[in-house]
Structures are given as structure tokens and as C-alpha cells.
ZATIKE-381113 format. One record per residue (C-alpha): residue number from 1; x, y, z. Coordinates in Angstrom, 3 decimals, always signed. Layout:
REM residues N
pos NUM	X X	Y Y	Z Z
...
REM end
This chain:
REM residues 328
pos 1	X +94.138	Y +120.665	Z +172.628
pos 2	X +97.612	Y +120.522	Z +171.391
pos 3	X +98.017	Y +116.549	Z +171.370
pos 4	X +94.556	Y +116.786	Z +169.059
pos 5	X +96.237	Y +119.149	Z +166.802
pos 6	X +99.542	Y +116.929	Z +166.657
pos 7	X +97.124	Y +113.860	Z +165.942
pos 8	X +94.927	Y +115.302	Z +163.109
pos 9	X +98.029	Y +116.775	Z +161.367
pos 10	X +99.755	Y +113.394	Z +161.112
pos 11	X +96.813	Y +111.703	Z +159.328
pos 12	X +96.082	Y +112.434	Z +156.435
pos 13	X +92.976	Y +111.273	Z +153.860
pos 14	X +94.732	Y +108.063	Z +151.614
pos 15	X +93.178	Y +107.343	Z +148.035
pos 16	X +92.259	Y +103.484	Z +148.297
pos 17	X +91.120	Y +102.117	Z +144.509
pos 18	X +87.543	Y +100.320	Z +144.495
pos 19	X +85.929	Y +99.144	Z +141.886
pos 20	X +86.618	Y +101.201	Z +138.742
pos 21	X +87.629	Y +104.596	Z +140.816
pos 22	X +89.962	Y +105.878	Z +143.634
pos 23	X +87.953	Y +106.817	Z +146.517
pos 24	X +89.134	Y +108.632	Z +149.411
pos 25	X +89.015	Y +107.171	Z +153.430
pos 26	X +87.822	Y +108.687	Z +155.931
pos 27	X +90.877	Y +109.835	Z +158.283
pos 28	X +91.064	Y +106.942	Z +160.941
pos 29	X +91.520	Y +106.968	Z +164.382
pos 30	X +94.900	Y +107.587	Z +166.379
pos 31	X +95.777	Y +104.395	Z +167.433
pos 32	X +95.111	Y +102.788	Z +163.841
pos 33	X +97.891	Y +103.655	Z +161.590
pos 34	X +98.987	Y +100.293	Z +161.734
pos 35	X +96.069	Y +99.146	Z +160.704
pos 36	X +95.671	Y +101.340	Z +157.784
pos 37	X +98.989	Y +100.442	Z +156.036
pos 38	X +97.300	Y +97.232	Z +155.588
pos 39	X +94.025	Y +98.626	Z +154.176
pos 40	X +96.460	Y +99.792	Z +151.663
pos 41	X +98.366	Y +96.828	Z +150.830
pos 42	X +95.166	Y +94.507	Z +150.320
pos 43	X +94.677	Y +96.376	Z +146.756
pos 44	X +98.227	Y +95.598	Z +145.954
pos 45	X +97.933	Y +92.022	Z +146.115
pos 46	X +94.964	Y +92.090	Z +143.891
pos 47	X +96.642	Y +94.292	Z +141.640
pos 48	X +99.879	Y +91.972	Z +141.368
pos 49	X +97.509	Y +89.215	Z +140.958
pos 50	X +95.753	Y +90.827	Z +137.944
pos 51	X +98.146	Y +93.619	Z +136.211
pos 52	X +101.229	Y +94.500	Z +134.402
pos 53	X +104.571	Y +95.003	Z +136.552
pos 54	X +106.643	Y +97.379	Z +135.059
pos 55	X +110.204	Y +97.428	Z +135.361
pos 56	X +110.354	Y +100.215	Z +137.996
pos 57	X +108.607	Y +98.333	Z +140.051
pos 58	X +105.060	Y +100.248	Z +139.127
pos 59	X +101.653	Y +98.465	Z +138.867
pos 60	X +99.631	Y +98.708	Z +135.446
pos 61	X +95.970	Y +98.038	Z +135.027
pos 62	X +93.942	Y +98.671	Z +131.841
pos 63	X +93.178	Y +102.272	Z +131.344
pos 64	X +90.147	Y +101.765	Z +128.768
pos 65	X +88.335	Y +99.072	Z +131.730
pos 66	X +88.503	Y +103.064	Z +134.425
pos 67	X +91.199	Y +102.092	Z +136.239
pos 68	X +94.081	Y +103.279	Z +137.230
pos 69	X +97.816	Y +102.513	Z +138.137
pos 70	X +99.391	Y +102.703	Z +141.519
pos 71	X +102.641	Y +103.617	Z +141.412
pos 72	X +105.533	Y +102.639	Z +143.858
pos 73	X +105.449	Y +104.753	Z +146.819
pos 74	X +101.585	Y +104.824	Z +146.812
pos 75	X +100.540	Y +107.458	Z +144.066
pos 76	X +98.309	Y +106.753	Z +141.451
pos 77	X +98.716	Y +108.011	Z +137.924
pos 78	X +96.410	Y +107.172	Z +134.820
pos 79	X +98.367	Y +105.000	Z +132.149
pos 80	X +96.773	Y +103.533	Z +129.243
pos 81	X +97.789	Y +99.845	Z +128.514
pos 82	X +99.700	Y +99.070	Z +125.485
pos 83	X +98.107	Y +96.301	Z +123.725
pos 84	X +99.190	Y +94.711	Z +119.648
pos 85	X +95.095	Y +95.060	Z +119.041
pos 86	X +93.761	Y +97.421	Z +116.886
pos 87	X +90.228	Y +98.575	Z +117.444
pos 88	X +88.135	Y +98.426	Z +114.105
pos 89	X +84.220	Y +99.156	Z +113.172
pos 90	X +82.044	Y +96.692	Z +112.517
pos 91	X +78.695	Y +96.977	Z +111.364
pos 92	X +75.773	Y +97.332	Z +114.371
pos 93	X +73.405	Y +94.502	Z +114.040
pos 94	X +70.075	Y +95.641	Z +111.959
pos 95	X +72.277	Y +97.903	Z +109.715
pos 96	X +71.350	Y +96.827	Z +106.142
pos 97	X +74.493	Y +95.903	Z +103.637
pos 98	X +73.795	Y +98.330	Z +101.080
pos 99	X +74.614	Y +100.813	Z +103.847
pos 100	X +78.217	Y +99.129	Z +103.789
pos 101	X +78.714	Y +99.509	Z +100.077
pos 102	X +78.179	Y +103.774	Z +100.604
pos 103	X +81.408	Y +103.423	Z +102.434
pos 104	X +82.860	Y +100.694	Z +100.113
pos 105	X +81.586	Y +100.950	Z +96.223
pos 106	X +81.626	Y +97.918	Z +94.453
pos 107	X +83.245	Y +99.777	Z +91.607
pos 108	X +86.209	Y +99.613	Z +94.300
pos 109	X +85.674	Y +96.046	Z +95.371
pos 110	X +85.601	Y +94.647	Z +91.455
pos 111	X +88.479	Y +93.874	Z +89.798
pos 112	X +89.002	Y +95.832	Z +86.885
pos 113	X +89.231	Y +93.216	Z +83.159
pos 114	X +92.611	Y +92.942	Z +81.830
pos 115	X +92.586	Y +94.725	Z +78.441
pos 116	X +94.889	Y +95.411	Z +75.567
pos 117	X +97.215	Y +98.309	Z +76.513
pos 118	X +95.817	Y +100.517	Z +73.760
pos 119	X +92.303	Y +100.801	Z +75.869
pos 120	X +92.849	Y +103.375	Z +78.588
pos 121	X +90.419	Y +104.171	Z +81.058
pos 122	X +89.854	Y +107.547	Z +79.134
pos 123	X +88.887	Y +105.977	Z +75.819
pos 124	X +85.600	Y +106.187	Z +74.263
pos 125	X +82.776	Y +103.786	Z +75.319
pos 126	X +81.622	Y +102.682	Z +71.652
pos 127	X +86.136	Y +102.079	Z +71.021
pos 128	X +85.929	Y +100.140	Z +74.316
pos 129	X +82.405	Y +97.866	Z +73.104
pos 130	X +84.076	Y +97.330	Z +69.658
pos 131	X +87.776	Y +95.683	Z +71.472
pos 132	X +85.429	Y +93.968	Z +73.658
pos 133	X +83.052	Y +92.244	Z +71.465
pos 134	X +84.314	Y +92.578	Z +67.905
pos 135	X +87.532	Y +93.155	Z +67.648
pos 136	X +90.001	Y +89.896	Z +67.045
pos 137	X +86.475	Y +87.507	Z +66.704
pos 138	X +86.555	Y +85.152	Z +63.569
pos 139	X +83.905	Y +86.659	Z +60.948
pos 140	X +82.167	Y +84.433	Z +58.374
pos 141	X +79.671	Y +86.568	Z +56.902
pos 142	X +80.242	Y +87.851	Z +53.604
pos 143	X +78.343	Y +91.642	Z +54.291
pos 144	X +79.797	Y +91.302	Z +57.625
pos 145	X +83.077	Y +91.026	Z +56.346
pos 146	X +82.397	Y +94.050	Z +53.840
pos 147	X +81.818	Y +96.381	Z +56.554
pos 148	X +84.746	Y +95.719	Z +58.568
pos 149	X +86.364	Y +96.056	Z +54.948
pos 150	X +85.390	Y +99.114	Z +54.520
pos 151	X +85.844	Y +100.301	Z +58.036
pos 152	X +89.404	Y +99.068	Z +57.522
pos 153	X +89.809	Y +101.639	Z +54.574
pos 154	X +88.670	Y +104.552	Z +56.315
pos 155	X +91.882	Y +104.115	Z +58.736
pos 156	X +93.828	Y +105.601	Z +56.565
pos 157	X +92.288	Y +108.958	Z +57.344
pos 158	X +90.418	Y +108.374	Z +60.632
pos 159	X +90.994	Y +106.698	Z +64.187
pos 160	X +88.718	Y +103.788	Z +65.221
pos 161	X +86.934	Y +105.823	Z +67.812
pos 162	X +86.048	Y +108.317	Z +65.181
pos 163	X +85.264	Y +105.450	Z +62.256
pos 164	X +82.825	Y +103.836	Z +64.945
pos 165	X +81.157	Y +106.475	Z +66.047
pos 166	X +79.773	Y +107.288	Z +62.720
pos 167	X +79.059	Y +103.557	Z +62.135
pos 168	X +75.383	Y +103.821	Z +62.029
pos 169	X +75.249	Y +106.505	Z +59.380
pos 170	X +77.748	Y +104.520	Z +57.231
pos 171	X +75.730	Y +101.715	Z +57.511
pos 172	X +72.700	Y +103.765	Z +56.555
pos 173	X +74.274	Y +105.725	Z +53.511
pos 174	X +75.480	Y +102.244	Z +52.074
pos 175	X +72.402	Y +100.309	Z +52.531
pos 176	X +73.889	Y +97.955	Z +55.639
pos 177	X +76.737	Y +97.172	Z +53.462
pos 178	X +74.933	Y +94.795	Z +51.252
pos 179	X +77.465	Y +94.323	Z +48.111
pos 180	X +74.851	Y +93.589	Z +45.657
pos 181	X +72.875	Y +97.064	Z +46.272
pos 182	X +75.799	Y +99.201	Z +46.653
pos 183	X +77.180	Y +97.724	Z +43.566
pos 184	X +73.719	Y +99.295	Z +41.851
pos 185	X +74.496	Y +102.987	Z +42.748
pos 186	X +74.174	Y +105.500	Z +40.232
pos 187	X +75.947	Y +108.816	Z +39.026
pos 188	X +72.902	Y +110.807	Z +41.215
pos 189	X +73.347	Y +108.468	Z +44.008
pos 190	X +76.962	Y +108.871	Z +44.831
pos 191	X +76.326	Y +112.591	Z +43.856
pos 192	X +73.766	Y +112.578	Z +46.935
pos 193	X +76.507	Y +110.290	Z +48.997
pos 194	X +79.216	Y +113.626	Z +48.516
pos 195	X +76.231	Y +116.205	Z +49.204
pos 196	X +75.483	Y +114.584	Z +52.628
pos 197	X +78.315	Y +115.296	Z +54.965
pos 198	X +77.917	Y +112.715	Z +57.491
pos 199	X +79.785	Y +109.985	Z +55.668
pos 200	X +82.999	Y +110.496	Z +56.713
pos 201	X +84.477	Y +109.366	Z +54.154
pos 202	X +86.429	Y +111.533	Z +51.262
pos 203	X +85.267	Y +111.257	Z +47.569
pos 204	X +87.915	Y +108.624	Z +46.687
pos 205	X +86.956	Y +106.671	Z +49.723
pos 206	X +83.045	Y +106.401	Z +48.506
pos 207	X +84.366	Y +105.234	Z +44.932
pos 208	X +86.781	Y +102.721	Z +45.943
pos 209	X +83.463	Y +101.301	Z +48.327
pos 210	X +81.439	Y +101.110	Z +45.133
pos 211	X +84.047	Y +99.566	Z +42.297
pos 212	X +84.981	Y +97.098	Z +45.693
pos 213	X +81.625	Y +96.059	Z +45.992
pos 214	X +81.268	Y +94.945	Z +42.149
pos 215	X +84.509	Y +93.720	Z +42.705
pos 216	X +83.423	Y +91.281	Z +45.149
pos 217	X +80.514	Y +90.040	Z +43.922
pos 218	X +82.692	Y +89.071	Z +40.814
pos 219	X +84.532	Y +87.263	Z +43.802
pos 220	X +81.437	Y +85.324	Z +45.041
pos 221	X +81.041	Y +83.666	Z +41.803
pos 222	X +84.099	Y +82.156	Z +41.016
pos 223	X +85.275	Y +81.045	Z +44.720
pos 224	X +81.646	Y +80.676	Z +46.322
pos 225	X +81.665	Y +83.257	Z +49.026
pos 226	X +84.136	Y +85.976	Z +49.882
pos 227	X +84.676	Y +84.590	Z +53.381
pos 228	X +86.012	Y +81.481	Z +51.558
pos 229	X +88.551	Y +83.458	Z +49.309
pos 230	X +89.580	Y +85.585	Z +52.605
pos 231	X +89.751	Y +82.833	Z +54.726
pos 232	X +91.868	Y +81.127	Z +52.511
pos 233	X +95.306	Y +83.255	Z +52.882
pos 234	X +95.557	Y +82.031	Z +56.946
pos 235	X +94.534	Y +78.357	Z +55.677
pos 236	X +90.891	Y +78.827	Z +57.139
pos 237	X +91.777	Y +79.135	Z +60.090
pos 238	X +92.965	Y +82.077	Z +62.831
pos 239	X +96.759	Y +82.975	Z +63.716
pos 240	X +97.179	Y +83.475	Z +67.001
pos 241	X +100.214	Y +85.619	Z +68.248
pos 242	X +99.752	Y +86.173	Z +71.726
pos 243	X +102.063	Y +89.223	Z +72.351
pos 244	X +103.211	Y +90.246	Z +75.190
pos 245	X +103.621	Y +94.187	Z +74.154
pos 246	X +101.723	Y +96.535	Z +72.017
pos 247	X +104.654	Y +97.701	Z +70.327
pos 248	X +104.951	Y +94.141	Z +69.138
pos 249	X +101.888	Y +93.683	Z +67.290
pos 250	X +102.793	Y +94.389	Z +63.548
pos 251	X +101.115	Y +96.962	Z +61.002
pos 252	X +101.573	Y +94.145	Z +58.435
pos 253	X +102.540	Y +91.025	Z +57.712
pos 254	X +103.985	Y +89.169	Z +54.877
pos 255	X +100.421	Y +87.399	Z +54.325
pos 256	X +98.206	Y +90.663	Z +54.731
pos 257	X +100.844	Y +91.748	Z +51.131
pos 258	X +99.918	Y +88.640	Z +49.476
pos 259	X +96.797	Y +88.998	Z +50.253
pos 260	X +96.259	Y +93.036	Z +49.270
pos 261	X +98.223	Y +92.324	Z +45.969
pos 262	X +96.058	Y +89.313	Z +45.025
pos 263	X +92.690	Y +92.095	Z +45.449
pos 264	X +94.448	Y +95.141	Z +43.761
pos 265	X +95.051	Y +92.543	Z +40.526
pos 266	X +91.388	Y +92.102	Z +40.876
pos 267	X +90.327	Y +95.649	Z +40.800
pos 268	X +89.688	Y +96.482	Z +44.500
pos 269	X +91.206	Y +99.739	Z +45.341
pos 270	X +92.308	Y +101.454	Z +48.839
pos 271	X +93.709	Y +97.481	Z +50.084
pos 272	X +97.154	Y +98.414	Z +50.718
pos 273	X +99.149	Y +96.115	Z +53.661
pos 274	X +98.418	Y +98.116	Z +56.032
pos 275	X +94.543	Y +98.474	Z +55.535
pos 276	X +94.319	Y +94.780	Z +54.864
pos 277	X +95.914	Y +93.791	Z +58.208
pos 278	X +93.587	Y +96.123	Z +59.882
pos 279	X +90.984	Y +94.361	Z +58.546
pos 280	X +92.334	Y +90.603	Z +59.168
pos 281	X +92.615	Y +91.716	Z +63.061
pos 282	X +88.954	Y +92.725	Z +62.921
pos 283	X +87.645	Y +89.845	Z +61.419
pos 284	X +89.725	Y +87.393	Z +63.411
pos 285	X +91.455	Y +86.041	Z +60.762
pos 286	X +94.474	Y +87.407	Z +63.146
pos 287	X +94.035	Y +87.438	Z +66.687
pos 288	X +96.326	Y +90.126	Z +68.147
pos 289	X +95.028	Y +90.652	Z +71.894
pos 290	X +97.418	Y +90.787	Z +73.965
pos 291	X +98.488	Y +87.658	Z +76.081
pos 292	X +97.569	Y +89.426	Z +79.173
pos 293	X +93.835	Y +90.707	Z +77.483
pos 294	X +90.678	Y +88.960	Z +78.776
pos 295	X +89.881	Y +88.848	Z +74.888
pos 296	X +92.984	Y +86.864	Z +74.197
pos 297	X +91.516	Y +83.387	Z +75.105
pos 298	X +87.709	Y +84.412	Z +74.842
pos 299	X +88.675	Y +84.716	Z +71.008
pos 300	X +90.551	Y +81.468	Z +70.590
pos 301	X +87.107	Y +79.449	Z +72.429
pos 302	X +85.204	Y +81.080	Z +70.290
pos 303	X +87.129	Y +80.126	Z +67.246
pos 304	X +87.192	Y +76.216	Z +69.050
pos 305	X +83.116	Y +76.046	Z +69.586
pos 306	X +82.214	Y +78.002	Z +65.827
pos 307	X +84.672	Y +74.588	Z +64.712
pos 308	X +82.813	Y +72.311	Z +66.658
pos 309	X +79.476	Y +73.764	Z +65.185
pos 310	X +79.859	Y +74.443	Z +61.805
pos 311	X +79.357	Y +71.419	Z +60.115
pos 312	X +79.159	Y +72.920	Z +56.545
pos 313	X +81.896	Y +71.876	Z +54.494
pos 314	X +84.219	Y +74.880	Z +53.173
pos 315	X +83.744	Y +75.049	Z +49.048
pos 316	X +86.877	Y +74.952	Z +47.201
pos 317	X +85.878	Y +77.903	Z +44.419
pos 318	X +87.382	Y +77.235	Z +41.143
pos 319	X +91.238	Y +78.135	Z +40.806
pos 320	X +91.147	Y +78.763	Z +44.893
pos 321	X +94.398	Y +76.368	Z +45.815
pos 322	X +96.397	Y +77.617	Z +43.103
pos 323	X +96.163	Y +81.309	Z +43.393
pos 324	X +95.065	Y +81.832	Z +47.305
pos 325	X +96.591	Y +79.225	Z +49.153
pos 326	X +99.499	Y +80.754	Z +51.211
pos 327	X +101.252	Y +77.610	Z +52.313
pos 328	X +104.773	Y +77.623	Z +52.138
REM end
């Protein structure tokens, strides 16, 4: 009875790894301990064949594939294997792509257009349209050019956001800005234009629209058109800066005097430099986008294909070389 005692107390149960797990052996009999010392060592040729070797002599397998590492000496210890691969997500098969864009908005994935550095993302939508579509495009129509004329005026008092918003009830109190009907208003008719409220503009604003609406008309008969008299102080056709910086684009310019002194001797009232800049930048007889603006270019093509098109000859209005011409 004692030799069995001595015999079970000198073997003991050894862990053994098969498969993915570390199983435990049944305790062997007497006479094989040889034997089971090279049980044990089998593994550890498979393991050299197929693992990491630390430095201390320790054997690494894969952690994430269940198994484990057998350490020098004959332990085993879990040890997760240090790889340079990132796990990432991927989308299941079957899950739709409009699922993806919850997770990723195309808002995010779209690159933002370049604009001029005086549009911010808070400024107002109608502020934003205007840059985008108006703003710095070459205008040819004579009522066209009116209204931008008289939007020009109103700066003196107002911001563009605030001018534009009220655009449509401008447009309405002054009959679309057709010269030849405003030019027809009466005593009870700008009477009814101060009694309204919504125009915005003050009582000397309203009169100078009026007296510069007869003014131009007086305009259209002796030089054809008032796009051609305009047009004719940048040489028919668009200045192009291309700044860099919005603290480089100018409030006036030696041609926007000339050209606000030539319309004061001719009656028109509220044209100082400054409005009459303001109003050469809207109508594109200046194009002041920035360099870096998606504008900038758009502007100059569209300058290039209304060249190619317009195949009507430009009317030289009587006395128009000698007292518009800017040439130096």
C-alpha cells in the first residue's frame, strides 16, 4: 500500500494542447514516465514549426485563432499576438449603400466650393445665391442694369443681405425697374411709394430712383442703350483683378470717379465712387472674385462664350469716344 501511495503522488495530471484547447491526460502508468516526457515534446516541435520564439526562449501562437502559449518549463499562459494589422468593418454582404451614408453623410464626403472670403458659412441663403449667380457676371440689359443700379444706391444705408431680401418688393413698387414707367410717376404715386413701408429705401433714395430713371432714358437716345454708355468706361469689356485677399479688393477705382462724375453732370443723383463701383462689380463690368473663388473663372468663360455669341455690333452713340472713352 505504501509503494502505491509513493507512485500516485509522483504523477501528476500534465496539460497537453490539442487542437484549439489544453486538455488534461489521464495520469499514466508507473513505468511510463519516460514515455510521457515525449508525449510532451511532440507539441513543441509543432509549435516551433508554426509560432513565434520569443527571446526568453517562450513559444507564441495566435491568441485570437484559441490557442495558447507554452512557456519554457512547460506552463502555459494566454498571450495575444502582436500583429501591424488593424481590424476594420466592412459592410456584410446584402447591406444596402444608403445604409453606409447614415454613418457617412455625403454632406461630409463633398467638398465644400471655394468662395470669396466675405461668404461665411453663417451668411444668408438669398446673399449666398446672389455671389453665386449674379454677382461679378457681365450684364447687358439696360433694365437689368437699372436694378443693380439702384440696388447699388441703397448700399449706402443697407447691407446686401438686407437690400436682397427685399428685392421682390422693390421690384414690385418700381414696376420691375422698367425706366420708361418709373420715369411716369406722379406726385400721388411717390406719395403712395413713402406711405408703404416695405421699400426700404429713405425718401431721398425713391427721388434720386425717379429723376435717374428720366435721366437715363435721356441716355438711351443719344448713345443707343445705357449698357453701351456703361460699358464704355472699361472699353466694353470686363477687368479682371484676380486678388488674392479681400482686403485687397478696392471700394473705388480711378474709373468708377470718371465714371460717377460723367452721370452727376448728367443729372443722376446718389452715384458717388463708391456706389458706382458697387455697381460695376455687380454687373461684371469688374470682376473682383477672388483668385481662389469658384466664381473667379466661371465669370471670365462666361464673359469668353457671351463674346463668341453676340454677334451684334456695339453702336457708337453720338459724342460716345470723346466724352466716355477712358483710354489713357
Amino acid at each position: 500500500m505504501e509503494a502505491k501511495s509513493e507512485l500516485s503522488s509522483e504523477l501528476r495530471p500534465v496539460q497537453r494542447p490539442v487542437g484549439g484547447r489544453a486538455s488534461v491526460s489521464s495520469s499514466p502508468p508507473s513505468g511510463r514516465k519516460k514515455e510521457v516526457a515525449k508525449i510532451v515534446r511532440r507539441p513543441i516541435a509543432r509549435v516551433l514549426e508554426s509560432s513565434d520564439v520569443s527571446e526568453d526562449g517562450s513559444f507564441s501562437s495566435d491568441s485570437s485563432s484559441g490557442r495558447q502559449t507554452l512557456v519554457k518549463g512547460g506552463g502555459l499562459q494566454n498571450r495575444r499576438k502582436i500583429t501591424g494589422v488593424r481590424s476594420v468593418k466592412v459592410v456584410p454582404e446584402g447591406i444596402d449603400a444608403a445604409a453606409v451614408l447614415l454613418v457617412f453623410p455625403v454632406s461630409k464626403l463633398v467638398v465644400e466650393k471655394k468662395r470669396c472670403a466675405w461668404i461665411t458659412p453663417n451668411s444668408e441663403p438669398v446673399y449666398v445665391s446672389f455671389h453665386d449667380e449674379e454677382w461679378g457676371v457681365p450684364v447687358h440689359d439696360d433694365q437689368k442694369l437699372f436694378e443693380l443700379l439702384v440696388l447699388s444706391e441703397a448700399l449706402a444705408e443697407f447691407s446686401w443681405p438686407a437690400i436682397l431680401n427685399k428685392r421682390h418688393l422693390l421690384r414690385k413698387l418700381f414696376d420691375n425697374f422698367d425706366p420708361s414707367s418709373i420715369a411716369q410717376f406722379t406726385e400721388k404715386k411717390i406719395l403712395s411709394l413713402k406711405s408703404s413701408g416695405d421699400t426700404l429705401l429713405s425718401e431721398q433714395k425713391m427721388l434720386a430712383v425717379i429723376e435717374n430713371a428720366r435721366q437715363m432714358l435721356k441716355v438711351i437716345d443719344e448713345f443707343g442703350s445705357f449698357n453701351n454708355y456703361c460699358w464704355s468706361f472699361v472699353n466694353h469689356k470686363p477687368i479682371i483683378n484676380g486678388f488674392r485677399y479681400a482686403r485687397q479688393v478696392p471700394v473705388k477705382t480711378p474709373k468708377a470717379e470718371a465714371m460717377s462724375k460723367h452721370l452727376m453732370q448728367r443729372g443722376f443723383r446718389c452715384v458717388g465712387p463708391t456706389v458706382i463701383y458697387s455697381f460695376m462689380q455687380a454687373a461684371g463690368m469688374v470682376n473682383d472674385h477672388l483668385s481662389s473663388c469658384f466664381r473667379f473663372e466661371e465669370c471670365i468663360g462666361s464673359h469668353s462664350k457671351e463674346s463668341r455669341t453676340n454677334t451684334e455690333p456695339i453702336t457708337s452713340g453720338k459724342g460716345l469716344t470723346k466724352k466716355c472713352s477712358l483710354q489713357d
